[in-house]
C-alpha positions in Angstrom: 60.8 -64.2 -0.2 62.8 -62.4 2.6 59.6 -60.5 4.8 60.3 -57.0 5.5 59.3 -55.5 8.8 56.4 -52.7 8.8 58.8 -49.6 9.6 61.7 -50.7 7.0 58.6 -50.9 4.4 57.7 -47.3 5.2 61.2 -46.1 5.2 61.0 -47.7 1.4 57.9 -45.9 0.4 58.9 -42.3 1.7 62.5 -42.6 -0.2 61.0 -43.7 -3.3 58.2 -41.2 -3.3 60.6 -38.4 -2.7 63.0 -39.4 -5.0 60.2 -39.7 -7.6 58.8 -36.4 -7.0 55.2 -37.6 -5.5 55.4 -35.3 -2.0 57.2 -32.4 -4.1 55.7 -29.2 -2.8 55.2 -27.7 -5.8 52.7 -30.3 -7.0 51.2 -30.3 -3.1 50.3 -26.8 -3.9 48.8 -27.5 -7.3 46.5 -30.0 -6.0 45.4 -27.8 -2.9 44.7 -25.2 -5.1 42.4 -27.3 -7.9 40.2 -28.1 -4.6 40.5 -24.8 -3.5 36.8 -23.0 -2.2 37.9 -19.1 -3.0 37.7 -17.6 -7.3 39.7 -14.6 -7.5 38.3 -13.3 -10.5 41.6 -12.6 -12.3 42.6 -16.2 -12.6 40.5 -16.3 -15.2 40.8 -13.6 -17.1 39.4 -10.7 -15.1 40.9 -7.1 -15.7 40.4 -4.3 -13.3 41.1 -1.5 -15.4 37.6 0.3 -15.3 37.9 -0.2 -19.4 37.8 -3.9 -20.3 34.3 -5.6 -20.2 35.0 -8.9 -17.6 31.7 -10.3 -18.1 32.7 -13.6 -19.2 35.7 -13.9 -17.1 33.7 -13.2 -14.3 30.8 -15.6 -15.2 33.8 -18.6 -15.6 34.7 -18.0 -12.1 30.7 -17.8 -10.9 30.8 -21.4 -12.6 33.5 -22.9 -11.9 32.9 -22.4 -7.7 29.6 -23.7 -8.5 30.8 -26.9 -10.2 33.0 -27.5 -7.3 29.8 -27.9 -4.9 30.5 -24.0 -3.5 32.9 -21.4 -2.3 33.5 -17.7 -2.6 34.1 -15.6 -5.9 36.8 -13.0 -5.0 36.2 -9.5 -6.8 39.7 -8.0 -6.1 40.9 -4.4 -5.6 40.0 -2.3 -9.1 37.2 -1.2 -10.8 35.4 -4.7 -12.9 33.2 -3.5 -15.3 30.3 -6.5 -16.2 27.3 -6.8 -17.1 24.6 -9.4 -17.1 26.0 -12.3 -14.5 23.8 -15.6 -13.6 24.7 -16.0 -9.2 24.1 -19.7 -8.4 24.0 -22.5 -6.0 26.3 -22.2 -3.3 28.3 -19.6 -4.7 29.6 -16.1 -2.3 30.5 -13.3 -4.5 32.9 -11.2 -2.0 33.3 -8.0 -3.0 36.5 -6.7 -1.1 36.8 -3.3 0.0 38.8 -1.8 -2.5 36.6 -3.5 -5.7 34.0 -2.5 -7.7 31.5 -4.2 -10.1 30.5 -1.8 -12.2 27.7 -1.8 -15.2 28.5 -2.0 -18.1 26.9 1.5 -19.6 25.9 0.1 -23.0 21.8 -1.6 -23.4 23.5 -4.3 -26.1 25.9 -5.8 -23.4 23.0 -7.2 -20.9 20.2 -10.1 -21.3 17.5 -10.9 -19.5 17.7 -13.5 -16.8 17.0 -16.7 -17.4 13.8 -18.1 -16.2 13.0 -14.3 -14.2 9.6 -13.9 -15.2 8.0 -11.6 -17.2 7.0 -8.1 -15.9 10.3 -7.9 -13.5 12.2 -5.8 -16.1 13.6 -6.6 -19.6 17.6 -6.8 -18.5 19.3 -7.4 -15.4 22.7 -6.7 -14.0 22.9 -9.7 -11.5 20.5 -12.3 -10.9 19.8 -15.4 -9.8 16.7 -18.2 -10.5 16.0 -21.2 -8.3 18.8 -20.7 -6.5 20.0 -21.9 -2.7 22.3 -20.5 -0.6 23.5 -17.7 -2.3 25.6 -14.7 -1.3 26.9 -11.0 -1.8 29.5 -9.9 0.5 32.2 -7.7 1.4 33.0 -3.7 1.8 33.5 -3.5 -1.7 30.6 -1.3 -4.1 28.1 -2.7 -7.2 27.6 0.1 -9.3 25.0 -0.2 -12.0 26.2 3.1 -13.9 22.7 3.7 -13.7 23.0 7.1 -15.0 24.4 5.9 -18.6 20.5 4.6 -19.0 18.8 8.3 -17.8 15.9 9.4 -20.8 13.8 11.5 -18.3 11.6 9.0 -18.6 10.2 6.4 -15.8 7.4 3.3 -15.9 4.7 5.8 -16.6 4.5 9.3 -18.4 1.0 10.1 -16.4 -2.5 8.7 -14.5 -3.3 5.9 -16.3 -0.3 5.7 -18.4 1.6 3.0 -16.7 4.2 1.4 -19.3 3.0 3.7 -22.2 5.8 6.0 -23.2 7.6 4.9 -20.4 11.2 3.4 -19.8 11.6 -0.4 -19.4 14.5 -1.3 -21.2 16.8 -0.8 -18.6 18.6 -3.2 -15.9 17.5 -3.9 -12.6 20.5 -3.9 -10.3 19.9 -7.4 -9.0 17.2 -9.7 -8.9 16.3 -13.3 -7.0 13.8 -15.3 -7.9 12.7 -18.6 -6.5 15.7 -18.4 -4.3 16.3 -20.1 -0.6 19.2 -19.1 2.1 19.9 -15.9 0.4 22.3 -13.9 2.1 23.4 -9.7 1.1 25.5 -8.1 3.6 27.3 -5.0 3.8 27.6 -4.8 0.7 27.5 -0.8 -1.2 24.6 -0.7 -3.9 24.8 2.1 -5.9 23.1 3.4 -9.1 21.0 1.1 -10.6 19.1 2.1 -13.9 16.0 0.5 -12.6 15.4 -0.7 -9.0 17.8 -1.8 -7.0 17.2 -5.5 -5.2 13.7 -7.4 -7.0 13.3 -10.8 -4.6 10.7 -12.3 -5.7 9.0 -15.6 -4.4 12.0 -16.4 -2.0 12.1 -18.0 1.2 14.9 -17.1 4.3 16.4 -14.0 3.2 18.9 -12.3 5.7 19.6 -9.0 4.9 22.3 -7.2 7.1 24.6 -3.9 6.9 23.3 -3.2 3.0 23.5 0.8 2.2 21.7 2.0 -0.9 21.8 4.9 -2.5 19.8 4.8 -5.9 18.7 8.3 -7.1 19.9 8.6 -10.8 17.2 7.7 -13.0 13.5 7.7 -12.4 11.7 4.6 -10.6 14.6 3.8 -8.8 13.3 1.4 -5.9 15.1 0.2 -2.8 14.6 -3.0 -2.0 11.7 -4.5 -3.4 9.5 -7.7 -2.0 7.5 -9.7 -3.9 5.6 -13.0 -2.3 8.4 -13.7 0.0 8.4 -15.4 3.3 10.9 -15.6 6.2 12.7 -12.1 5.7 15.0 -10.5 7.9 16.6 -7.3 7.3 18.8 -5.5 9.7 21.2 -2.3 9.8 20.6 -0.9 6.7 20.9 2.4 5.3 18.4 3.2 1.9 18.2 6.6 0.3 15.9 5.8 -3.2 14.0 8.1 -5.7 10.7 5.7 -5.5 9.6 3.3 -2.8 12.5 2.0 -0.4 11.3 -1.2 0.8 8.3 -2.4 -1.5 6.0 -5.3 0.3 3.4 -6.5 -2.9 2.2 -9.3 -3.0 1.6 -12.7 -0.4 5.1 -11.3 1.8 5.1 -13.4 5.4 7.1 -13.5 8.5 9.1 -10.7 7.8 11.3 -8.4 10.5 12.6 -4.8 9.6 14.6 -2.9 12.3 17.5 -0.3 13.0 17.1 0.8 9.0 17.0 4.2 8.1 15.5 5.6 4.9 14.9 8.8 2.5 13.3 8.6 -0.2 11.4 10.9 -2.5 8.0 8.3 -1.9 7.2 5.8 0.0 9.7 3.9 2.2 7.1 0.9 3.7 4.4 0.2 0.7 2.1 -2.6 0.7 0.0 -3.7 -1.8 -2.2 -6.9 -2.5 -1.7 -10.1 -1.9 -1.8 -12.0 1.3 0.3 -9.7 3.2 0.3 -11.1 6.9 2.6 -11.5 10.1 5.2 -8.3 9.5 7.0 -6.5 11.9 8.9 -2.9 11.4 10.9 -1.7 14.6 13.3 0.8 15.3 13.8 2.7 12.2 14.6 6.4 11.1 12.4 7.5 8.0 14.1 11.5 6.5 13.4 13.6 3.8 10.7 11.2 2.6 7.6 12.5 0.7 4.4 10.6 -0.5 3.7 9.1 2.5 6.4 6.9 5.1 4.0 4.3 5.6 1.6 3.4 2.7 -0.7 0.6 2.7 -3.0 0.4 -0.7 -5.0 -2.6 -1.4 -8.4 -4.3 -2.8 -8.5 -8.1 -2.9 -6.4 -8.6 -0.3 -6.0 -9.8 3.2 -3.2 -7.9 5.1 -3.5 -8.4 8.6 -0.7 -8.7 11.6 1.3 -5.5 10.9 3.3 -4.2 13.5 5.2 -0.5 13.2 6.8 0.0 16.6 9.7 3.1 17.5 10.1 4.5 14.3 11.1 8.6 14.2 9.7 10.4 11.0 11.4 13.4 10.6 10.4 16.2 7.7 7.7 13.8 5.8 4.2 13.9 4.3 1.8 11.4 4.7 2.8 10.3 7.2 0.7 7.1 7.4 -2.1 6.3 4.8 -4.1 3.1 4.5 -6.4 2.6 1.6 -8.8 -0.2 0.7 -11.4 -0.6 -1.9 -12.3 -3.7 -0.8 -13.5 -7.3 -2.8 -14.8 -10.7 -1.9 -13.2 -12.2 1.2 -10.6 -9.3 1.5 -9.7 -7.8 4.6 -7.0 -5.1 6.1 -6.8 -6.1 9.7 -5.3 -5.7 13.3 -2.5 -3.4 12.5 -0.9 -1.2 15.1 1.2 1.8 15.0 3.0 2.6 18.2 5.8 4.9 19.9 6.1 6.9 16.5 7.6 10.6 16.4 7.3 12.4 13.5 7.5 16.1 11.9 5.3 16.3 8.2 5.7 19.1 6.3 3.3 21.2 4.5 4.4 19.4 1.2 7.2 17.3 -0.5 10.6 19.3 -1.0 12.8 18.8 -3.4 15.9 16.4 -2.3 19.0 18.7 -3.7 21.0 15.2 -5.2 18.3 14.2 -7.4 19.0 16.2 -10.8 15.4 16.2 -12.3 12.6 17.9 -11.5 9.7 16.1 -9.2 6.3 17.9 -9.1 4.1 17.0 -6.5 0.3 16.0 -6.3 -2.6 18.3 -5.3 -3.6 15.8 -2.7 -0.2 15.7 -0.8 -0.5 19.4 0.7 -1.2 19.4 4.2 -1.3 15.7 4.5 -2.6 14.0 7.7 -2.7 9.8 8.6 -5.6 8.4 6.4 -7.6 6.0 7.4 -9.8 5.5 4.1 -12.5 2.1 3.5 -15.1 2.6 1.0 -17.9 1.2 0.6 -19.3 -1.8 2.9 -16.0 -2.6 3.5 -14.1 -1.4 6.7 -10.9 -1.6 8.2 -10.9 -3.4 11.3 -8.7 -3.3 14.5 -6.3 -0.1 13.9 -4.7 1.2 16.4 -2.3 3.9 17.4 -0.3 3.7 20.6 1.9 6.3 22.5 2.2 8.7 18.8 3.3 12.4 18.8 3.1 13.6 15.1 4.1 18.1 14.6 2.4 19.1 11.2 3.1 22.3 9.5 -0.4 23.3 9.9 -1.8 26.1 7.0 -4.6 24.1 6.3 -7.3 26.1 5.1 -11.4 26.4 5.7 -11.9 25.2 2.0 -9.7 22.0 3.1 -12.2 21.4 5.5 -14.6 20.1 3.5 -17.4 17.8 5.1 -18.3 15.5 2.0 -15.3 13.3 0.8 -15.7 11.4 -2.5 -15.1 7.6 -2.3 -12.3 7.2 -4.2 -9.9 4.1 -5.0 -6.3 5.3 -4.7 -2.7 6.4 -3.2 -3.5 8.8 -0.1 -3.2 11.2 -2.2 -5.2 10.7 -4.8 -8.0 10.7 -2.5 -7.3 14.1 -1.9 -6.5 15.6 -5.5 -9.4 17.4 -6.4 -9.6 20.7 -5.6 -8.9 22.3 -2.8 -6.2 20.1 -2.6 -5.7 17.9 0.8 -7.1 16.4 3.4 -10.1 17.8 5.8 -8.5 16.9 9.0 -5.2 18.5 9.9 -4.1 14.9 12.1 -6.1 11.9 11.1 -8.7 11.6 8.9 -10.6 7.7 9.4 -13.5 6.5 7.4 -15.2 3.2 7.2 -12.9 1.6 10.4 -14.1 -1.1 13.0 -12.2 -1.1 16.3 -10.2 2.0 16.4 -7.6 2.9 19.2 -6.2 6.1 20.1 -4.0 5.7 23.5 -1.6 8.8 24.3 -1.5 10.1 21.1 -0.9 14.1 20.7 -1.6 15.9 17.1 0.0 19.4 17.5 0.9 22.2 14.3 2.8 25.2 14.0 0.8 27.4 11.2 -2.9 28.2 12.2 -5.2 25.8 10.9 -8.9 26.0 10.0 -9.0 22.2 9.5 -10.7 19.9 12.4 -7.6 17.8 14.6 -9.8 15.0 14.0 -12.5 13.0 11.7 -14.3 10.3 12.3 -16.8 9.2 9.4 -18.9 5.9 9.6 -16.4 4.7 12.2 -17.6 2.2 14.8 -16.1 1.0 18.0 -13.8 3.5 19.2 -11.6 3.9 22.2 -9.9 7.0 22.6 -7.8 7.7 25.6 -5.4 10.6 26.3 -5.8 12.2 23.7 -3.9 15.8 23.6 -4.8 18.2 20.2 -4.3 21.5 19.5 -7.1 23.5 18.5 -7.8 25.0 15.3 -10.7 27.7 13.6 -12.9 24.8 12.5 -16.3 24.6 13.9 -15.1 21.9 16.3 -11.5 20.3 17.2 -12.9 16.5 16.5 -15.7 15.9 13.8 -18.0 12.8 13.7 -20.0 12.1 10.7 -22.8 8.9 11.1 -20.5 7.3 13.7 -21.2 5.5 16.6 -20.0 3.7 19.9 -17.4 6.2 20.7 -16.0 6.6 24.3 -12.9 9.8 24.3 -11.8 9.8 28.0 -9.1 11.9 29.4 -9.0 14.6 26.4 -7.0 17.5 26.2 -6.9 20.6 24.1 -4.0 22.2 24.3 -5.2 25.9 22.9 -8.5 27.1 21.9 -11.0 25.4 20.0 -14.7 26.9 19.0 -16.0 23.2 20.3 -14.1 20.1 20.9 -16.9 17.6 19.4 -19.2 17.9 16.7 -21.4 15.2 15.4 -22.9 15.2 11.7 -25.4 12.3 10.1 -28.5 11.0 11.9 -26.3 7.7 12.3 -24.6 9.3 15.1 -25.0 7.6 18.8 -23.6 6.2 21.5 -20.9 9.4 21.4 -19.2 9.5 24.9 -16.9 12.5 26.4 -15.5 11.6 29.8 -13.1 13.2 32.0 -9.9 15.6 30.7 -9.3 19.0 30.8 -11.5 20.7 28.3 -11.3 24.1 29.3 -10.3 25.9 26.1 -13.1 25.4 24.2 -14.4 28.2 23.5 -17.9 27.5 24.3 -17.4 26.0 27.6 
């Protein structure tokens, strides 16, 4: 046999393969795009009419990039109305800037998800369960129609009524459960029935550029934190009906900063669990009533939470920690520091949110709660470099100098008549280790409540302190306290006496230094 030198072989091969079609272009193209890592939606079968129900379609490409070991699911320009979709492994769902997923408005068109436990909601819009790196994307907007699932109707139709006449059978906008890498970012979230984004039990969650607007139907959370640990959340923009960023549960190493919020509740609310190692910086809170900062627990040991350069501007509340206590629970070493905030007399009525919202007795004239009961304290609390204007309009009644123990919100603690707290700036009972350092409580109306209370509080430092004065029979009331040192205190207009100490429990009460000179008895 006659050899053939290497290059006349090759020149061979290429002529055949042309000649029998193997590097034709077309088929080049074919094969790229079998192995391809983007979805779009409508190749299979996706309309974007804002009329045709995609769900299926949509759920064939979710699969299909997830067979393939990964990629990204393209939701194209138009208006994709879905309902229940399964995210998975691997898988980005891009929402470009000129889509939108939009809920299907009809209860028979959504299912559960699939292994979500239960107690997270009876339907779901987008979910996904023991999942790993997982992704929403893009400019584009996830509506969940929210308002097509309005009764008037929320979890609970009064005290003690939770989940009795109330309105379950709805769909969260999205939620994760069990999930690792999970990644939302700038993304538009709009209008869920139910809350908005449930995580539950996830680990490494990056959160970046999110908005949120979810005030059409009642309950309508933010973003909502259960057991998670490694969460970062960055640059995002919530305006809720209920709680806008929701921490139950065992939530760890988590960062919160350059957020703003609004909400008709609470924007940061912790609750149980083993709640430890969280920071919150840099972050507006606006037009947010039942208290910016909430922090409600009984078994539980919270401890290492950090809330640095936040402005509060036209809240109540504005900072409430309660704690009932149990075996081997503790609230512990958090701090509060560079915080500005206005509080109004009571919550006002946010003008987008078409039903009515009544408010509680106890949130009138609301002040920072510091509230233990029992043998059990709160230990290591501190406030650092915090300048907080109330409305003032407290009255003497207000004032009261016997405060039930009771187990609850901050302002259930204040609910029975009069209404409100006794102290027009913080009111602390049952604390270990409390810090005041440059911290100024000032009000506009005239107020008949004390600046200050101090009940069964031990080991205090409190150090610039500047308060206006009020009508009560002193500017700073301690009840059975003891190892108190106030140094460099000022009061910045008259006050009948700056201290006044009730209980035979008191001692140890030290007044050093400042300019006290508008106290009235001096």
């Amino acid at each position: 046999m006659k050899e053939i030198s290497r290059r006349k072989w090759l020149g061979v091969f290429t002529t055949a393969a042309v000649g029998a079609g193997v590097l034709n272009t077309s088929s080049a193209s074919a094969a790229d795009k079998a192995k391809t890592d983007t979805f779009n939606i409508k190749d299979y079968g996706a309309i974007g009419d804002g009329k045709t129900l995609n769900t299926k379609a949509i759920q064939k490409a979710i699969d299909a990039c997830h067979q393939q070991n990964g990629g990204t699911v393209i939701i194209p320009a138009g208006v994709f109305i879905c309902s229940t979709l399964e995210l998975k492994s691997n898988v980005t769902l891009h929402v470009t800037a000129g889509g939108k997923l939009l809920g299907s408005p009809k209860r028979e068109d959504y299912t559960a998800g699939k292994g979500v436990p239960p107690g997270n909601g009876n339907i779901v819009f987008l979910y996904a369960v023991n999942a790993s790196n997982v992704s929403i994307e893009g400019k584009g907007i996830i509506d969940g129609n929210g308002l097509a699932f309005y009764n008037g109707k929320g979890d609970n139709t009064g005290p003690g009524q939770r989940g009795i006449g109330g309105n379950f059978d709805r769909p969260h906008l999205a939620v994760f459960y069990q999930c690792t890498d999970l990644t939302l970012r700038d993304t538009k979230l709009l209008a869920s029935a139910y809350h908005c984004v449930r995580l539950l039990q996830c680990k490494h969650i990056h959160i970046d550029g999110i908005y949120i607007y979810n005030r059409v139907n009642k309950n309508n959370d933010g973003f909502h934190f259960n057991s998670c640990e490694y969460v970062h959340m960055i640059n995002c923009d919530v305006l809720c009906q209920d709680d806008a960023c929701a921490l139950f549960g065992s939530n760890k190493f988590v960062t919160i900063t350059n957020c703003s919020f609004s909400t008709r509740w609470a924007i940061f609310r912790f609750g149980g669990g083993q709640s430890q190692n969280i920071t919150i910086t840099n972050c507006l809170i606006y037009e947010t009533y039942g208290c910016a900062i909430k922090i409600g627990a009984g078994k539980a040991g919270i401890e290492n939470l950090n809330f640095s350069n936040i402005t509060m501007r036209n809240v109540t509340g504005p900072i409430g920690i309660g704690f009932s206590g149990g075996e081997g629970a503790f609230i512990r070493n958090v701090t509060f520091s560079n915080i500005r905030a206005t509080v109004v007399a009571q919550p006002v009525p946010h003008p987008d949110i078409h039903f009515e919202l009544n408010f509680k007795e106890g949130e009138k004239n609301s002040c920072i709660t510091l509230n233990a009961m029992g043998s059990h304290y709160l230990e290591n609390i501190s406030f650092t470099d915090v300048h907080v204007k109330y409305a003032g309009g407290g009255t003497a009644e207000q004032a009261k100098k016997v405060v039930p123990e009771i187990a609850a919100e901050y302002f259930g603690v204040w609910d029975p008549l009069p209404g409100g707290p006794p102290a027009y700036g913080l009111y602390a009972r049952n604390v270990k280790g409390l810090t005041l350092q440059n911290v100024r409580f000032e009000h506009e109306l005239p107020e008949a409540r004390p600046a200050i209370i101090l009940d069964n509080v031990e080991d205090a430092a409190i150090n610039g302190l500047s308060i206006q004065g009020t009508e009560a029979d002193a500017a700073i009331r301690c009840i059975n306290s003891k190892d108190i040192l106030i140094t460099a205190a000022r009061l910045l207009t008259p006050a009948n006496k700056f201290l006044q100490t009730i209980g035979d429990q008191c001692r140890n009460i030290k007044v050093e230094g400042g300019d006290l000179s508008k106290e009235k008895g001096a």
